[in-house]
N, C-alpha and C positions, 0 to 999 in steps of 0.2 A: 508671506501670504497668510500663513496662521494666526497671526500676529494683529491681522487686520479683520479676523473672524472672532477673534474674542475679546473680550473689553469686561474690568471690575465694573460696577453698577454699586447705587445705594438704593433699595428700597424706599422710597418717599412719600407712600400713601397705600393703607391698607387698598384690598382685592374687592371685587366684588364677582360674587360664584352666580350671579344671576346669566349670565353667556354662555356660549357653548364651549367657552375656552377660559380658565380662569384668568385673569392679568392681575397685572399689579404696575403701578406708577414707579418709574424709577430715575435716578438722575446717573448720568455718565458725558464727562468730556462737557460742561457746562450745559448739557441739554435735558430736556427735561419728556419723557416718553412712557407711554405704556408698553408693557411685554409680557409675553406669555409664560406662564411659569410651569416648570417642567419637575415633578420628581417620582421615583421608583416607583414603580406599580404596587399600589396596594395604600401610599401613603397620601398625604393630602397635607397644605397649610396654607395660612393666609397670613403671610409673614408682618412680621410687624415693622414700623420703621425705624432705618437704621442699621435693616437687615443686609448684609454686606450681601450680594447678587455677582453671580459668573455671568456675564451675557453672552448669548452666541447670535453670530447675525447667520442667518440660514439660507444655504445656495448665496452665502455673500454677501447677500442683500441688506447693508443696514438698519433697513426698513422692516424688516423678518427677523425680529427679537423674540427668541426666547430664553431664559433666567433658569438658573440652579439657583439657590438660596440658600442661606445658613447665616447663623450670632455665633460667629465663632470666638469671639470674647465671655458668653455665655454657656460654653459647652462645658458638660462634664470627664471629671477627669478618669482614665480608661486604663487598665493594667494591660500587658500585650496580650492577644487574643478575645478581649469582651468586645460586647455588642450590645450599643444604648440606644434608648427611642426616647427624647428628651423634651419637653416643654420650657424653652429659655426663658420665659418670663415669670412662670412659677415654680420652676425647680422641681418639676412634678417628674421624675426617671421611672422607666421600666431598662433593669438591667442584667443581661445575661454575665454573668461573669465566669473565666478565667475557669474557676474551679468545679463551676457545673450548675452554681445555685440560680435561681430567676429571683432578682430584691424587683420590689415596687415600693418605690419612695413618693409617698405627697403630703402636704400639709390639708389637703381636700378630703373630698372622700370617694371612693370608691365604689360605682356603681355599674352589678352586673346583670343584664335582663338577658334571660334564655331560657328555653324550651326546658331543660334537662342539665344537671351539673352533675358533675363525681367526681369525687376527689380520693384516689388510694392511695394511703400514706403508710410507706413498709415500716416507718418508725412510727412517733407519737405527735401529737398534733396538736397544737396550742391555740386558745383567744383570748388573748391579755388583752383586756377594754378598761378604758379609764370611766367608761359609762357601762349602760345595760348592754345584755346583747338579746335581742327578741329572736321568735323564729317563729312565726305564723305555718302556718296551714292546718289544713285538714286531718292530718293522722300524722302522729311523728313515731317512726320502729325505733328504739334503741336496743342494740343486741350485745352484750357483751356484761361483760358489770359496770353498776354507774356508783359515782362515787361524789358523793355532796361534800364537800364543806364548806357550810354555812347553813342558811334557814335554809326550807326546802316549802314552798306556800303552792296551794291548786286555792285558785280564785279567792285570794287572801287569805286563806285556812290555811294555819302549821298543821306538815303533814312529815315533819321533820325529827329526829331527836329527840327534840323539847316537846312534839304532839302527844295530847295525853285525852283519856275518856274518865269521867266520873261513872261508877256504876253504879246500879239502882240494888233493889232487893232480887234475887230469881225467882223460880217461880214454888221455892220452898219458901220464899219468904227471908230466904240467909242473904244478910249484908254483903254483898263484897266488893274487895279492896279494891281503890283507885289504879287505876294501872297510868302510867307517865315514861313516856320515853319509849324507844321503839325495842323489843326485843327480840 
């Protein structure tokens, strides 16, 4: 009887989220049908085709398709105990691993819009960019010691090392010496 409730499916044609219930086209047993696709709360996709599909036919009914989903010839490889959220088509991973760490793997980029962020890091804290890294706003606190290496410019002005002042006469009228570099 079980047997006759579940059926492998191929994905055959992206979804469309315009309904009140997402579907997706799919092919099983030479027939060609839409179904509802079903997964965990909280997660969403719009499988691509190709996408290998569980089907369940619901209270038995043939005609009452709904789909699990997954590329499982696209999945990422898992040591025992992690836990991946994966993008098969771009290889884009969020991965809990084994040892405790959280990796975000993508070739894209990463964008995150929120109210409020913080981040406490009981060690030290890296940004290796192969470009700039900017950081806008209105008042930035740095608390601690800061430590340059390299130029250091406020609105194209070196204000770094190498910043230096010519000085004029005082008000004896005594020369004094150029001062250069920060002391």
């Amino acid at each position: 009887m079980l047997r006759d409730l579940l059926r492998w499916a191929k994905i055959s044609k992206a979804g469309s989220d315009g309904e009140q219930f997402h579907t997706q086209q799919l092919e099983y047993l030479g027939k060609t049908a839409n179904s509802v696709m079903v997964f965990p709360y909280g997660l969403h996709a719009n499988c691509t085709p190709d996408s290998l599909a569980l089907m369940l036919s619901v209270q038995g009914n043939p005609e009452n398709r709904a789909c699990i989903a997954w590329k499982p010839k696209d999945r990422p490889i898992m040591a025992s105990g992690e836990v991946t959220l994966y993008h098969p088509d771009t290889n884009s991973i969020i991965s809990w691993r084994a040892g405790g760490n959280l990796e975000i793997t993508t070739a894209a980029n990463v964008d995150i819009t929120c109210t409020n962020i913080t981040a406490n890091v009981s060690g030290s804290a890296t940004i290796d960019a192969d470009g700039s890294v900017d950081i806008t706003t209105p008042t930035l606190t740095l608390t601690g010691n800061l430590v340059v290496n390299g130029t250091m410019t406020n609105n194209g002005l070196d204000v770094g090392d190498t910043h230096g002042h010519t000085q004029g006469n005082d008000s004896n009228g005594d020369t004094e010496a150029a001062i250069s570099g920060v002391t």
